[in-house]
C-alpha angles and dihedrals in degrees: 000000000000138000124263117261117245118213115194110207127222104274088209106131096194143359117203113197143169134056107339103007092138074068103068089052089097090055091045096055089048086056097051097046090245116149107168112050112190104205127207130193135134120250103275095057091027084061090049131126096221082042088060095035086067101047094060090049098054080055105178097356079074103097099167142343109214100185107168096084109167134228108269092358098267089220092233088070086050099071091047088057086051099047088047087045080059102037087067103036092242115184101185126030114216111202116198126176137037130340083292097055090044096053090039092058085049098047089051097053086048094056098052097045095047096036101247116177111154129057099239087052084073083056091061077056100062128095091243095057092043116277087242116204112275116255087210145018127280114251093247115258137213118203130211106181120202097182144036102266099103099220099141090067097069157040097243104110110178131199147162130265097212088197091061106020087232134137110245115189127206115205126182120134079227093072091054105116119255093219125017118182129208115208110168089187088063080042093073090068098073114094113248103245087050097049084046113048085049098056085055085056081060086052086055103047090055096049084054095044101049097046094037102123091243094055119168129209089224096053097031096063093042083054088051101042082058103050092054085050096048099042087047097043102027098078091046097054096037077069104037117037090177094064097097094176104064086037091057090052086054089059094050090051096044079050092054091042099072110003089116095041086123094066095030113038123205113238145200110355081046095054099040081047098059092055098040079051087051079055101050112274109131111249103257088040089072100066094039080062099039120036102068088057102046087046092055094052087051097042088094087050104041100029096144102042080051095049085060097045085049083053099051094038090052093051092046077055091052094244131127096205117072118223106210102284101258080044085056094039086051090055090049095050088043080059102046085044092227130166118272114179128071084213087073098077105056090263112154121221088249100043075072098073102066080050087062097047088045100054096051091052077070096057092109100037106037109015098036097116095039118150091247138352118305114207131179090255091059097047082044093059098036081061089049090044089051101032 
C-alpha cells in the first residue's frame, strides 16, 4: 500500500488585476497593518512614471526604494538588500519587475527573518546545500510582475554564487508572496523581447509540468489551459504592448502555468536554463534555446502528453493537423522571432562544460521526476544540439 499523496496549495492570499490594479497597493497594505514597505524594482521600472506615481502614493509607508536589482541576483547584492531592509525597519518587501525583482523581494524576506548577514549564508539556504528548516518567519512580500516568468506564484527564489557561477535555488512555500497584483498597463513597459522570451519561459513551465512523471490532473489542466492561451495571445501582445486584454490573459496563463510548481516540479530545459542564465543567457532565452530539444529526447517517453500539446498548439495556430509538439514549438517561435542558439550570446564550447556539471548538480532537485534518465552525456549532446 502507498502512501497518501500530499498536495501543497498556493499560499497566495490575493491576486488584484486589472487597469489599475499598482494603484490599490496603498489600501492593501492598510488591510494588512504594514506600514514600511521596502520596494524593489531595477532601473527601468524603478525611472518610471507609474513607479513614481506609487511612491508618492505609499507617502510615509514608503521606507525605501532600492531600484539597481541585478540579472540572476548575484548573492553578493542580496545581503546588502538585507542590511538596507534593516536598516529601515521594513516589514513588508514589495517586488516589482521582472523574475529577478520578485526573487529579490523573497530573498530578501528570507534574509531578515532568518539573520542573514553574509553573502555565503544565502548558500546554507539552496536546494543543493540542504534547504534546511527556517529558524524564523519570512517578512511577508507583494509581487508586481512586469514580465512572464511567474515568479510571483511560488516559493522558489533563485540567485547566483559569484564564487562558482552557478545557479543556486531557495525553496520554502513560506517565501510565496501574500498579494501579488497584475497590472497589464505596467505591463507595456516591458520591453517586448523581454515580455516575450519570458512568456516562452511559461510555455515552458507548463511542457514540464505536464510531462513531469508525477503529473497531477489539477496542475496538468491548468498547464494546458495555458499553453492554448500562450501560444494564442503571445504573438498579439509581442507586437502590441497596448492591448491589455490579451496581456492580462497572459498573466493569467503564465499564472496557471506554474502556480503548483511546488508539488509538481519543472525538469530538464529548466534545469539546463538556470545554468546557461548563470552564464549569461538572459532568463526567458534560455527556454527559447532549450525546450524543442528536451522535448524531442522525451518524445519516445511522453508521446501521448506531446500529441495533446501538438493538438492544442495546432488549433491556437488556427490548423486542424498537428505537426509533432517541438515542430509545432519551432512554428510558434518562428513566429515570436526569438532567439534560438546558445552561441548567440558570446558563450565558448568549454565554458559548456561547467553548464553540464552544473545541470546535473540539479538531478535531484530539478530533474527528479523527469520522463527517463538524464545523464551527462545527454545534457552534453542537447548543448551541442542548441548550440
Amino acid at each position: 500500500m502507498t502512501d497518501p499523496r500530499i498536495f501543497e496549495m498556493p499560499r497566495i492570499e490575493r491576486v488584484l488585476e486589472g487597469p489599475g490594479a499598482l494603484q490599490q497597493i496603498p489600501a492593501e497594505l492598510e488591510r494588512r497593518g504594514l506600514g514600511r514597505a521596502l520596494l524593489v524594482t531595477g532601473r527601468t521600472i524603478g525611472a518610471s512614471a507609474p513607479f513614481k506615481e506609487l511612491v508618492n502614493s505609499l507617502g510615509e509607508r514608503a521606507a525605501a526604494v532600492h531600484n539597481e536589482v541585478k540579472a540572476h541576483n548575484p548573492v553578493g547584492s542580496l545581503a546588502e538588500l538585507v542590511r538596507l531592509a534593516q536598516d529601515v525597519n521594513a516589514d513588508v518587501i514589495i517586488g516589482i519587475g521582472g523574475g529577478s525583482a520578485i526573487d529579490a523581494a523573497k530573498l530578501t524576506a528570507l534574509g531578515v527573518g532568518e539573520g542573514i548577514h553574509e553573502p555565503a549564508d544565502f548558500l546554507r539556504y539552496s536546494i543543493s546545500h540542504g534547504l534546511p528548516a527556517l529558524s524564523g518567519a519570512p517578512l511577508p512580500t507583494i509581487a508586481v510582475p512586469t514580465t512572464l516568468s511567474a515568479a510571483e506564484w511560488n516559493g522558489v527564489a533563485a540567485f547566483v554564487d559569484e564564487a562558482t557561477d552557478t545557479k543556486e535555488l531557495a525553496r520554502y512555500l513560506e517565501l510565496t508572496p501574500k498579494t501579488v497584483v497584475l497590472d497589464p498597463g505596467l505591463c507595456a513597459l516591458t520591453p517586448r523581447e523581454l515580455w516575450t522570451t519570458t512568456g516562452v519561459r511559461a510555455i515552458d513551465h507548463a511542457v514540464e509540468i505536464s510531462y513531469a512523471t508525477n503529473a497531477h490532473p489539477y496542475t496538468t489542466a491548468l498547464c494546458m489551459a495555458a499553453l492554448g492561451i500562450l501560444a494564442r495571445e503571445l504573438p498579439r501582445t509581442s507586437k502590441d504592448a497596448s492591448d491589455g486584454a490579451a496581456t492580462l490573459r497572459c498573466q493569467q496563463a503564465a499564472w496557471m502555468s506554474l502556480v503548483g510548481v511546488h508539488n509538481v516540479p519543472v525538469g530538464l530545459s529548466h534545469a539546463i536554463g538556470h545554468q546557461l542564465g548563470a552564464a549569461g543567457v538572459p532568463h526567458g532565452v534560455t527556454s527559447c534555446i532549450t525546450l524543442p530539444h528536451v522535448m524531442r529526447f522525451f518524445e519516445e517517453a511522453t508521446k501521448q502528453q506531446q500529441q495533446l500539446m501538438a493538438g492544442v498548439l495546432a488549433e491556437a495556430r488556427g490548423s486542424t493537423q498537428p505537426l509533432a509538439a517541438p515542430d509545432e514549438m519551432e512554428v510558434l517561435f518562428e513566429e515570436l522571432q526569438v532567439p534560438r542558439r546558445i552561441s548567440e550570446f558570446g558563450i565558448s564550447v568549454e565554458m559548456l562544460e561547467n553548464v553540464v556539471r552544473a545541470t546535473m548538480g540539479e538531478a535531484e532537485a530539478v530533474i527528479r521526476q523527469a520522463p527517463r534518465e538524464v545523464t551527462a552525456e545527454d545534457v552534453r549532446g542537447l548543448l551541442e544540439k542548441a548550440y
